[in-house]
C-alpha positions in Angstrom: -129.9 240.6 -150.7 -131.1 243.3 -153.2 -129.1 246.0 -152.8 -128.1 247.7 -149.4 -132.1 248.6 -148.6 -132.8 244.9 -149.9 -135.8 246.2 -152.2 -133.4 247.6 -155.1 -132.8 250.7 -154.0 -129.8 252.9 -156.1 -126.5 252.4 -154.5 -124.8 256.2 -154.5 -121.9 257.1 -153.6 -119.9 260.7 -153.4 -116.2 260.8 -153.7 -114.0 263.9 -153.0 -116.2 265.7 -150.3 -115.0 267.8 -147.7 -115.3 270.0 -144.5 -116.4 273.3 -144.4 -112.7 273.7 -143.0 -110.7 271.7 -145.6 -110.3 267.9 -146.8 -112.4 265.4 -144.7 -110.7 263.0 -142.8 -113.2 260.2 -142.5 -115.7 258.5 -144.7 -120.0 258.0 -143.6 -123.2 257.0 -144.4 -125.6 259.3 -143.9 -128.9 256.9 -144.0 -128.8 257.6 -148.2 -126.1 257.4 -149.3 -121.8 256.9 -148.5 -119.7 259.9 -148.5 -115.5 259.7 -149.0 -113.4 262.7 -148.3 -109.6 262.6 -149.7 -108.1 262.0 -146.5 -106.0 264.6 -144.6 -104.0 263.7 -140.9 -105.2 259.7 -140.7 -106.0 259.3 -143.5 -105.1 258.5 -147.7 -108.4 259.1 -149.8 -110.9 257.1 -148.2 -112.5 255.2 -151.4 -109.7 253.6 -152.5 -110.3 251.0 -149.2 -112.3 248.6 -150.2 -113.3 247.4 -146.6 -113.8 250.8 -146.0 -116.4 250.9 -148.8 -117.9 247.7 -147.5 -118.1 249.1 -143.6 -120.4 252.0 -144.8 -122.3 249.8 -147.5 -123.2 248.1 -144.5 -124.4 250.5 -142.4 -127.3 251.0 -144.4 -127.8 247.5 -144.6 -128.2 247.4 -140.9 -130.2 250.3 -140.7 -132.5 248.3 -143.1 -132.6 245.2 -140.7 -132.3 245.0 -137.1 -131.5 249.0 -137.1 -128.9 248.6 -134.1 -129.7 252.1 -132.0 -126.3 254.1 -132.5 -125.4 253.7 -128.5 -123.9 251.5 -126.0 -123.6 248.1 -126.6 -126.3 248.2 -129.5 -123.9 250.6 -131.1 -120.7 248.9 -130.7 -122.7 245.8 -132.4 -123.8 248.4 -135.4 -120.1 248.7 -135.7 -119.3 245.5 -135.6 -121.4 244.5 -138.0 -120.3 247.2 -140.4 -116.8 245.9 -139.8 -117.6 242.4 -140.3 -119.6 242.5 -143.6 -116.5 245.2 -144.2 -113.7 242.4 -143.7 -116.2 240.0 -146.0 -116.3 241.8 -148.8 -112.3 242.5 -148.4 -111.9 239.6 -147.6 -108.0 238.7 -148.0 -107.0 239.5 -143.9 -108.7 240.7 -141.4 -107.9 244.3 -141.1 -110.2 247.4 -142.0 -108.8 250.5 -143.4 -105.5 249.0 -143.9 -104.9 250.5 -147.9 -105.8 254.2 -146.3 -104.5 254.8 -142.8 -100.9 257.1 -142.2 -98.4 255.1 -140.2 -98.1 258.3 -138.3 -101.5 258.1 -137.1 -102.2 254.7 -136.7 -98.6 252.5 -136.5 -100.0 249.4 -136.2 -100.9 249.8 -140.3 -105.1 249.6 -139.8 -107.8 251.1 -138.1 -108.9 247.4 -136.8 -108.1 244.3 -136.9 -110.6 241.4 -136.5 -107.8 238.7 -135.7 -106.2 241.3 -133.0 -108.5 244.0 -131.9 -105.4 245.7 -129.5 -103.3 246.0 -132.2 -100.5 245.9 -129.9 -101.9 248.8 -127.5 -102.8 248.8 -124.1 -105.9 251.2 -123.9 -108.1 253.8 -125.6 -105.2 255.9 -125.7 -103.4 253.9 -128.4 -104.7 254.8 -132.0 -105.9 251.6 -132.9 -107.0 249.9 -129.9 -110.1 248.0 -129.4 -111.2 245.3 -126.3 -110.9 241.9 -127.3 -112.6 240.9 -124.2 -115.4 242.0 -121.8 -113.1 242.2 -119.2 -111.5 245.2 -121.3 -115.2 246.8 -122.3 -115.1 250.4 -122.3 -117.8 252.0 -119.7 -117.3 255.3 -120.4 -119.6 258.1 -122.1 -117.0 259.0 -125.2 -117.9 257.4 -128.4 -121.6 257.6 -127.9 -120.9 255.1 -124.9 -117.9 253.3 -126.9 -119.4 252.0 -130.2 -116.1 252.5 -131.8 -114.2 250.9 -129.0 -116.8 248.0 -128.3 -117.0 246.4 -131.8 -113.5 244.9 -131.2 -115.6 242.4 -128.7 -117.6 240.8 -131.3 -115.3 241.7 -134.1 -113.3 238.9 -132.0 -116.4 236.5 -131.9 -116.6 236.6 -135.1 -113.1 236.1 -136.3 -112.9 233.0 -134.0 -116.4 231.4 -135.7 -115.0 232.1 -139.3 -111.3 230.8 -138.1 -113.2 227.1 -137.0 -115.8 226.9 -139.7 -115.0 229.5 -142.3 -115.8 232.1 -143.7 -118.2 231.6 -146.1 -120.6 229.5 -143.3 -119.6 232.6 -140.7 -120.8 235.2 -142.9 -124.2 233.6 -143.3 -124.2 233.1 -140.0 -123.9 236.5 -138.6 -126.1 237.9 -141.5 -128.8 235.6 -140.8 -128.7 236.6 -136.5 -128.7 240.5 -138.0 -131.8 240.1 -140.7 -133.9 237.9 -138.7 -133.0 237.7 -134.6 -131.7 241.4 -133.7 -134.0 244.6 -132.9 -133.2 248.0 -132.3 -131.6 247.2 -128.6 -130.1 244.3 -128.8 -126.7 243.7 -126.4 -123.8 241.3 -126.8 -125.6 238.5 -125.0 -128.4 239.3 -127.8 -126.3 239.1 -130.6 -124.9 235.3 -128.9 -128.4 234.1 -128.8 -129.1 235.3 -132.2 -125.7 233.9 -133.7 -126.7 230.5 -132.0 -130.1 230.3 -133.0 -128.6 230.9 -137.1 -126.2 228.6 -136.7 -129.1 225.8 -135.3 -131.6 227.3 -138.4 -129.0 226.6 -140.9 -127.0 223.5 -139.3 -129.0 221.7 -136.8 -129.0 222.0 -133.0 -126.0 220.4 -131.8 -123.5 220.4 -135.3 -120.0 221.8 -135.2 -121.1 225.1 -136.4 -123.6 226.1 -133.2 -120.3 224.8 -131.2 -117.9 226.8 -132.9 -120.4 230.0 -131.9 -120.7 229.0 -128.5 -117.0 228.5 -128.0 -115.9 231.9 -129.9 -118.3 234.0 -127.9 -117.5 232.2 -124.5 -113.8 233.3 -125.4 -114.8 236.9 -125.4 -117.1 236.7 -122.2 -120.0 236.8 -123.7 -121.0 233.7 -122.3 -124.7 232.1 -122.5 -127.6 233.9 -120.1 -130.7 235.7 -120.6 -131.7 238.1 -123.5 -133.4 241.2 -123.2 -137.1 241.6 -123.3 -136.9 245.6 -125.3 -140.9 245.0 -125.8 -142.2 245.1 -122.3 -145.2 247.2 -121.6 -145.7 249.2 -118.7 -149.2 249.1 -116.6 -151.7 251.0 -117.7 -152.4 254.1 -115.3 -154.7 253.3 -112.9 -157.0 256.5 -113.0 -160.0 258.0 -114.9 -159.1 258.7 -118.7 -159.7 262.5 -119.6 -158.9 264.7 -122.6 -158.2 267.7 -123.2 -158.5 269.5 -126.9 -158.5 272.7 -128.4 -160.7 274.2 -131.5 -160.0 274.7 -135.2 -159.2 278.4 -134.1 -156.9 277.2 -131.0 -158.6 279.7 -128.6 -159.3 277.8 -125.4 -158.9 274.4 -124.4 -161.7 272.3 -123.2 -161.4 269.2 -121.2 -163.6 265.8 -121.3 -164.2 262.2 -119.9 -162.1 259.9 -122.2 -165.6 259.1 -124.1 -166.1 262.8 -125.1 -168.5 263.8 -122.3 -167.6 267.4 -120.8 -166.1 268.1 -118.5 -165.0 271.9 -118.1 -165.8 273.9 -121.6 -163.3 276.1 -121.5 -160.5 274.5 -119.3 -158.7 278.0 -120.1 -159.6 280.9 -122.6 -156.0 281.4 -123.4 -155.3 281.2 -127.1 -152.9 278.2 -127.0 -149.8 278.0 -129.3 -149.8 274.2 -129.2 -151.8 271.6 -127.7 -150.8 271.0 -123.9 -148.3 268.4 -122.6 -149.4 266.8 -119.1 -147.6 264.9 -116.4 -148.5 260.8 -116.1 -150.3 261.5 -112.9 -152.4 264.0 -114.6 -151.3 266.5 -111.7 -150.2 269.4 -113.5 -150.7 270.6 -117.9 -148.6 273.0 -119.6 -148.8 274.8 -122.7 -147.5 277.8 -124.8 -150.4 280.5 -124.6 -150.5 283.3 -127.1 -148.6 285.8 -125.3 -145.5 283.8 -126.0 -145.8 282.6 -121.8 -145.2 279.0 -120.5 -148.8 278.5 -118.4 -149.3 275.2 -115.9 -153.0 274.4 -114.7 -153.0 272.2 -111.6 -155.1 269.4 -110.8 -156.4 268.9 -107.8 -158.3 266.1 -108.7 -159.9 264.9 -104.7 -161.4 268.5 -104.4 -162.7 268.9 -108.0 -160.7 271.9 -108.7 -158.1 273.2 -110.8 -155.9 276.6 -111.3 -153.9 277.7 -113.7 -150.4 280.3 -113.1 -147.6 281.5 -115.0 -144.7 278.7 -115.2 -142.2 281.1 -117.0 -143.2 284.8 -117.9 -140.6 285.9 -120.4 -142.9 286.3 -123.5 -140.6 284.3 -125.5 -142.0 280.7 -126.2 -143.2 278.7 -128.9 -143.8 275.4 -127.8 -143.7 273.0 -124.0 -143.6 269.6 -123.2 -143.3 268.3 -119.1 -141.9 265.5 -118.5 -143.9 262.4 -117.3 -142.6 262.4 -113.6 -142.6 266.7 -113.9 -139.2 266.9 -113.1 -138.1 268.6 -116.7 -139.6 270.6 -119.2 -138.8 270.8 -122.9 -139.3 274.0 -124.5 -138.4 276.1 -128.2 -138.4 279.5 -128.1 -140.8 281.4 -130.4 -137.5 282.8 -132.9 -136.7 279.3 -135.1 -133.3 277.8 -133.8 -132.4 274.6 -133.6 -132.2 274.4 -130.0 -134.4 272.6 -128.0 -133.8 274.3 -124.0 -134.4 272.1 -121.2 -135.2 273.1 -117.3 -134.7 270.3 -114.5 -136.2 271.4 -111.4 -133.7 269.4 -109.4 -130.8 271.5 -110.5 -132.8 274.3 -110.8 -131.5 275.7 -114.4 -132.0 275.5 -117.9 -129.5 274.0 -120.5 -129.7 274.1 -124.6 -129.5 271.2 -126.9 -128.6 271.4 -130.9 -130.5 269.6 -132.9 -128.2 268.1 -135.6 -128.2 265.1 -138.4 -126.0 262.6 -137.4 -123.7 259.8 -139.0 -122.2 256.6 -138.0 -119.0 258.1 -137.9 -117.1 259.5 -135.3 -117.0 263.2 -135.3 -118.8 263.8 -138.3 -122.5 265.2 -138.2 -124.6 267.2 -140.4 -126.3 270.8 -139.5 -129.3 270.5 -142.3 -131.9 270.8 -139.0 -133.3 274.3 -138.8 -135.4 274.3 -135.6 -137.9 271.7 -134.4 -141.9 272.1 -134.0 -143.6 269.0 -131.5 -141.9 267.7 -128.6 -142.9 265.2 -126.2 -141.2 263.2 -123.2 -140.2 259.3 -123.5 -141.0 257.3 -120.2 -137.7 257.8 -118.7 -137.1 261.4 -118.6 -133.7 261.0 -120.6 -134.9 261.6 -123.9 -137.2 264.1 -126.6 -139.0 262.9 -129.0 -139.4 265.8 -131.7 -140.2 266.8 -135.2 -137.6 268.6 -137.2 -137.8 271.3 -140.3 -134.4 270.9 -142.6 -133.3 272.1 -145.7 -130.4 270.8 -147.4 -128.4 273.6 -149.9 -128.0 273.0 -153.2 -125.5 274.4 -155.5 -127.2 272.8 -158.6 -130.6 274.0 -158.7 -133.7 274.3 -155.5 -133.1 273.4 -152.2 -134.2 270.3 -150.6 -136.7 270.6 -147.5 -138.3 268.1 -145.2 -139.1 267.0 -142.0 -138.0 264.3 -140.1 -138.5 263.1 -136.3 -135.2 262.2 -134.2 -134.6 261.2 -130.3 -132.5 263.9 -127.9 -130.9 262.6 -124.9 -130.8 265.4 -122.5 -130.6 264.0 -119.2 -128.2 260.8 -117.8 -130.8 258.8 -115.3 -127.5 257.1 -113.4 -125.2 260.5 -112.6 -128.7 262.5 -112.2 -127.6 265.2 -114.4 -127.5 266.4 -118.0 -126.6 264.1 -121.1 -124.6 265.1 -123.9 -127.4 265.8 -126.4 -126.5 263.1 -128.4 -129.3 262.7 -131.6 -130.8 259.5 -133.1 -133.6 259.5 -135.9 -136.4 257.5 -136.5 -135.5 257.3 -140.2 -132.4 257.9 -141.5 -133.5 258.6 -144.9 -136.9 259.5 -146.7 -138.0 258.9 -150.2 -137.8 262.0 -152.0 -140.6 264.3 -151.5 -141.6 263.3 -147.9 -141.8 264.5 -144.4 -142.9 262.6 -141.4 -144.0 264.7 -138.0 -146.1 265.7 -135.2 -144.8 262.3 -133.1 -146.2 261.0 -130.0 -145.5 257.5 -127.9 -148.2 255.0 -127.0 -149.0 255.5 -123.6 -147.7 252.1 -122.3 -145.3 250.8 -124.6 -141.8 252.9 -125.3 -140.9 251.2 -128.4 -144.2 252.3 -130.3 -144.6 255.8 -131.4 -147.7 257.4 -133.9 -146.6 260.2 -136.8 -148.0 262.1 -139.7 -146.2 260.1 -142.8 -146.9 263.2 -145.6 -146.5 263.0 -149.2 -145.7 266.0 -150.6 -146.9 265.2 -154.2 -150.4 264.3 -153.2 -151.0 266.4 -150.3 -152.3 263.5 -148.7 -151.8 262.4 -144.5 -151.4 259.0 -143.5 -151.0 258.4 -140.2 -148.6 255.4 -139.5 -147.4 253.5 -136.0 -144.4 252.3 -135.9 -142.3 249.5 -134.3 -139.4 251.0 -132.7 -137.6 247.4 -132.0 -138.8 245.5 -135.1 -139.5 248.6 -137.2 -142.3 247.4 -138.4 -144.7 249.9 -139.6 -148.5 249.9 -140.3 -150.7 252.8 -142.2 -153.4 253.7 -139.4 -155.5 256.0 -141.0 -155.4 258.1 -144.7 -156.5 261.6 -143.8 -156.6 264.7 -146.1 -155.1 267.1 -143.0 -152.7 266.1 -140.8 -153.5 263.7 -138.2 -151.4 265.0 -134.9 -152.3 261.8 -133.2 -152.8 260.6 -129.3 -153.2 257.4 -128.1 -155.8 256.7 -125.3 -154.7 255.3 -122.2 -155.2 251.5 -122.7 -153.4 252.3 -126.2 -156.7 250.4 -127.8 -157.4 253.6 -129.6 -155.9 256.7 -131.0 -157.3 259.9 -131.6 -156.5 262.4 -134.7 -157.4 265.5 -136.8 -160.2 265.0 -139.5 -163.3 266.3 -141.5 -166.5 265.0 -141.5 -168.5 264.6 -144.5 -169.5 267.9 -144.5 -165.5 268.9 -144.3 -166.2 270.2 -140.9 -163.0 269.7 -138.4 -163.4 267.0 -136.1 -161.9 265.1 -133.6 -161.6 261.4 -134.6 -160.6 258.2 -133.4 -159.6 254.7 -134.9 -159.9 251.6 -132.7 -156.1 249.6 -132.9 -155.3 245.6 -132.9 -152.9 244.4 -129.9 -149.8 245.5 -132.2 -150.9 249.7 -131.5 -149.6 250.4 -135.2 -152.5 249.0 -137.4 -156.3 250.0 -137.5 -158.9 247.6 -135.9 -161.9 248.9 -137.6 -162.7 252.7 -139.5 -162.8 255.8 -138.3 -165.2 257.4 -136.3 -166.0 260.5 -134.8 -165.3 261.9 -131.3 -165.8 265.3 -131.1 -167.0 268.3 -133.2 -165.4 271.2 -134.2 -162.3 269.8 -131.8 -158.9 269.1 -132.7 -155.6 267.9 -131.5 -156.5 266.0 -128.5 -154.8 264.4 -125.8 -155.9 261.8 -123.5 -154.1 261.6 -120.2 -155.2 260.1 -116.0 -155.1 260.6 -113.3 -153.8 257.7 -111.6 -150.3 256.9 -110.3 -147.8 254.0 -111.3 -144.4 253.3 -112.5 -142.5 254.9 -114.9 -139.2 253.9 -116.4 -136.7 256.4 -114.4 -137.7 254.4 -111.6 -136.7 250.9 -112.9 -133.1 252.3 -113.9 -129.8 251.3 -112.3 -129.4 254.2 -109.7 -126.1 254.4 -107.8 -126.4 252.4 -104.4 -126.4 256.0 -102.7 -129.3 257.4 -104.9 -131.9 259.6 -103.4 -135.3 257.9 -101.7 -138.1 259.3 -100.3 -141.1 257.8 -98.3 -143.9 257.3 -97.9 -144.9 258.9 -101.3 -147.5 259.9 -101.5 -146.5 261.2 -98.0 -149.0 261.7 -95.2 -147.8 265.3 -94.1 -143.9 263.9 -93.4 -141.6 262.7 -95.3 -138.8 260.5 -95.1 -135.7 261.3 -97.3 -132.9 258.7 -97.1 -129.3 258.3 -98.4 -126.6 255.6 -98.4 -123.7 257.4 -97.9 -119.5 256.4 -97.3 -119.2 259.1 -95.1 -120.1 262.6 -93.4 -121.3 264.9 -95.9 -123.1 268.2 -95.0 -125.8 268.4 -98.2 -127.8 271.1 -99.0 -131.9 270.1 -98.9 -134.2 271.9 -100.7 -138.2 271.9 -101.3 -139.8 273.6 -104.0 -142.9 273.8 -106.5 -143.4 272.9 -109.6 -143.3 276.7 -110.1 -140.0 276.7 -109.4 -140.5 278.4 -106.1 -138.3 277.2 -102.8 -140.6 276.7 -100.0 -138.0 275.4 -97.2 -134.0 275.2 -97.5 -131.8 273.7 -94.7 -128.1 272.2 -94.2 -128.6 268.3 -93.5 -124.9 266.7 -91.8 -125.5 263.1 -92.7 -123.9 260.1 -92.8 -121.6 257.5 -92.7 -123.8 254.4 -93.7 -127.7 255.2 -94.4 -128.8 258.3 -93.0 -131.9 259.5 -93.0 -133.9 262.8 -92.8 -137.6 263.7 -91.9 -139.3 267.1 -93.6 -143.0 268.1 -93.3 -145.0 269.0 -95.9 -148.6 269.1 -94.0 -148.1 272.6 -94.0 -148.1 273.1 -98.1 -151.2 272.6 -100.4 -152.2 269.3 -101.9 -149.5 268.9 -105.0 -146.5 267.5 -106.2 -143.4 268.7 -104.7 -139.6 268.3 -105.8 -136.9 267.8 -103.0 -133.4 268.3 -104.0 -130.8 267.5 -101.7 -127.3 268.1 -103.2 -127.0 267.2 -107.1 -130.2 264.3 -107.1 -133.7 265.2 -106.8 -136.8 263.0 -106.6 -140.5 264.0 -107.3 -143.3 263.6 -104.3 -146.3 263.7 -104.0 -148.7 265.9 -100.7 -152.6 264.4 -101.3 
């Protein structure tokens, strides 16, 4: 491989860095470059290990490859990796941080060990302890879901494979599954399949060497199944396409047929801040008008008509994004901070996220973010997608500034209540001069996104797709202003910022091949005198929240779309009295009562003949669930 990027990229390294409190504890990669502090309670110096060297080193050689997502099982395997190619390169036992941990903090003499992951504990309590076995996995939320406490499962694997073939065949082994066989969220059945499938590539199908990685990962239950498909498209919605735009000017928005024909010119005469963020269904549009209020327009798209109310009135908003079910809203205030505030309409109240820089180490994070600028929802309702504004200090000479786009999780689908804000990016590092922004998903596929990719020196706008999985990117379209792009609703198009050849705005469009990230044919123009579009429909189908793992008591309702009454329904293990609640996507409560349910599956009928065509949100204790009243 050349160098840790694998295209020759400088190899930098900072010795002697600290907190803003005193020495730093820890070593990281930040996505650029590896960062040693001089040790303090757990630690000696950090760069005098040479594993510890090699774990960071290959951080960035993962985030170059398969670009494991920092969570979960994906996570512990981005650790484990590190920690492998870590024991590789220090190669004389198996341990990892052994020449810089204090016996007083870890008294087993290491951080980890390969050959022994418990290190002679009995639980995460023990300074040292990892799982060796699935049967030990941690299934908590600490550790961004354990990825520190995880590794020690396929740390194991791997010790076992290099123990029965060697090392030097191991190592190519696992690097091969990494380079070639991983993406983005890969699991520990992943990683088996991949680690077979090297072994067969390099050995043959049945030698001693696809055995030997069989056996070691059937010794730390990961035994042989199905891999995950992380590339599955949703349907497409099932309605009529529309768009909505503003002007050069943003003072109205105006909404069309999918092909550009009008529709209503204006939609609203409010000046808006940004350009509008609207719910799958196409029920219900918010935006940010110029009076600093959140404003919602309602579709009622049966009767032809439409109206449009104050969603929050304190004159203190900058930007809004609803979610895709219209349970949450996203929202930055109009004075920069780097907060991003969310409302669920289920619990009824607003919460603040910091944006922040991470690292893959524990406990260590940078605060460069300043405040963010775009938002939009992912498919679940768990996470923002966002642009950010930093600026990193110098001491030496100008300040460094850029934007980047990250990934907040704000909401935890399975306890159906907030996250712990925890941040990926979509790049860990940029080349110097560049910012990438104004983000936005496909319509139908979660792991493909759209961005401005800008180039500071030549002013110039590409926009690029991106393969969130793979991370595979493709240049769409070269623009002269920036692009803020939308796909269409069938994803076989995406629509931008442009001039014409008279360098009059437009709204553009670019036709896209199957893989949504590269341009089918040239550019072409929608709309004059339009810009930043967004195509929604109106039709109803599936989203992600629905196909998570809900607890077996979670919250149903049916039929929805109801008739007039609904039918709630809860699986519960005995009485409870629960507090039910209806109320509007205005956050207005329409009916409250006291429901004594249960043992076993109890069930509860409510009418809603009595309330206007709309979508609805019923809360009964901590869950809530979206319905629909045609």
């Amino acid at each position: 491989r050349v160098s840790i990027n694998g295209q020759g990229g400088n190899i930098v390294s900072l010795i002697n860095v600290a907190d803003d409190n005193g020495p730093m504890d820890n070593a990281f990669w930040n996505g650029f470059a590896m960062f040693y502090g001089n040790g303090n309670v757990a630690f000696q110096p950090l760069a005098r290990g040479k594993d510890v060297a090699g774990h960071e080193m290959s951080h960035g050689v993962i985030q170059s490859t398969a670009n494991l997502e920092y969570f979960g099982e994906s996570g512990a395997l981005n650790e484990s990796f590190a920690d492998i190619f870590g024991a590789m390169i220090d190669r004389d036992d198996w341990r990892i941080g052994e020449d810089v941990v204090k016996l007083s903090a870890f008294p087993s003499g290491a951080l980890r060990d390969l050959s022994n992951p418990n290190q002679g504990g009995n639980g995460i309590n023990d300074p040292g302890w990892q799982p060796d076995h699935v049967n030990e996995q941690y299934t908590g939320s600490l550790d961004n879901g354990g990825v520190h406490i995880n590794s020690g499962i396929p740390n194991h694997a791997y010790y076992l494979v290099a123990q029965s073939i060697g090392k030097d065949e191991a190592e190519q082994i696992f690097y091969k599954a990494l380079d070639e066989y991983l993406v983005k969220s890969s699991q520990f059945i992943d990683c088996r399949l991949a680690a077979v499938q090297a072994a067969t590539d390099l050995h043959g199908t049945n030698s001693s060497q696809v055995n030997a990685v069989k056996s070691a990962f059937d010794a730390v239950g990961i035994v042989d199944g199905q891999g995950g498909n992380y590339q599955e498209d949703f349907g497409t919605n099932p309605g009529d396409e529309y768009l909505v735009t503003t002007d050069p000017n943003q003072s109205a928005l105006y909404l069309y047929e999918g092909g550009g024909s009008p529709v209503v010119e204006p939609l609203s005469q409010l000046d808006p801040v940004n350009r509008p963020s609207v719910t799958d269904d196409g029920s219900a549009m918010v935006f940010v008008a110029a009076d600093k209020t959140i404003r919602v327009i309602f579709f009622d798209w049966a009767g032809g008509t439409y109206t449009e109310d104050v969603l929050q009135s304190d004159p203190i908003w900058y930007n809004v994004a609803v979610s895709r079910d219209g349970l949450r809203l996203a929202a930055l205030t109009d004075d920069p901070e780097p907060l991003v505030w969310v409302f669920d309409y289920g619990l009824g109240e607003w919460r603040s996220f910091e944006l922040y820089n991470p690292t893959y180490t524990q406990g260590v994070e940078t605060g460069d973010a300043l405040y963010a600028d775009v938002l939009e929802w992912d498919f679940s309702g768990q996470y923002v997608l966002y642009d950010a504004y930093n600026v990193i200090e110098s001491t030496f000479g100008a300040d460094i500034d850029y934007w980047d786009i990250g990934f907040l999780h704000v909401w935890n689908a399975y306890d159906g209540y907030w996250a712990g804000g925890n941040v990926a990016k979509l790049f860990s590092a940029l080349p110097e001069n560049t910012s990438v922004g104004n983000p936005t998903f496909a319509k139908n596929s979660d792991y493909i996104i759209a961005f401005d990719w800008i180039d500071n020196y030549s002013s110039s706008y590409e926009l690029y797709g991106v393969n969130l999985q793979t991370g595979a990117t493709g240049v769409i379209f070269d623009n002269p202003v920036l692009n803020y792009p939308n796909y269409s609703i069938d994803d076989e198009r995406i629509a931008f910022n442009a001039l014409d050849l008279s360098n009059n705005d437009v709204l553009g469009y670019i036709e896209l091949n199957p893989d949504k990230i590269s341009p089918a044919g040239n550019g072409v123009v929608l709309l004059d005198n339009r810009s930043q579009g967004v195509f929604f429909a109106n039709g109803l189908r599936p989203l992600a929240d629905e196909e998570v793992a809900l607890p077996e008591n979670a919250l149903r309702a049916f039929p929805n779309p109801t008739g007039g009454v609904l039918t709630i329904e809860l699986e519960l293990d005995a009485d409870a009295t629960l507090p039910v609640e209806v109320v509007d996507l205005l956050g207005r409560s329409l009916q409250r009562q006291w429901w004594n349910a249960g043992p076993g599956r109890a069930q509860l009928e409510l009418s809603l003949a009595q309330y206007p065509a709309g979508q609805y949100v019923v809360r009964v204790g901590r869950q809530s669930i979206r319905v629909y009243h045609p």
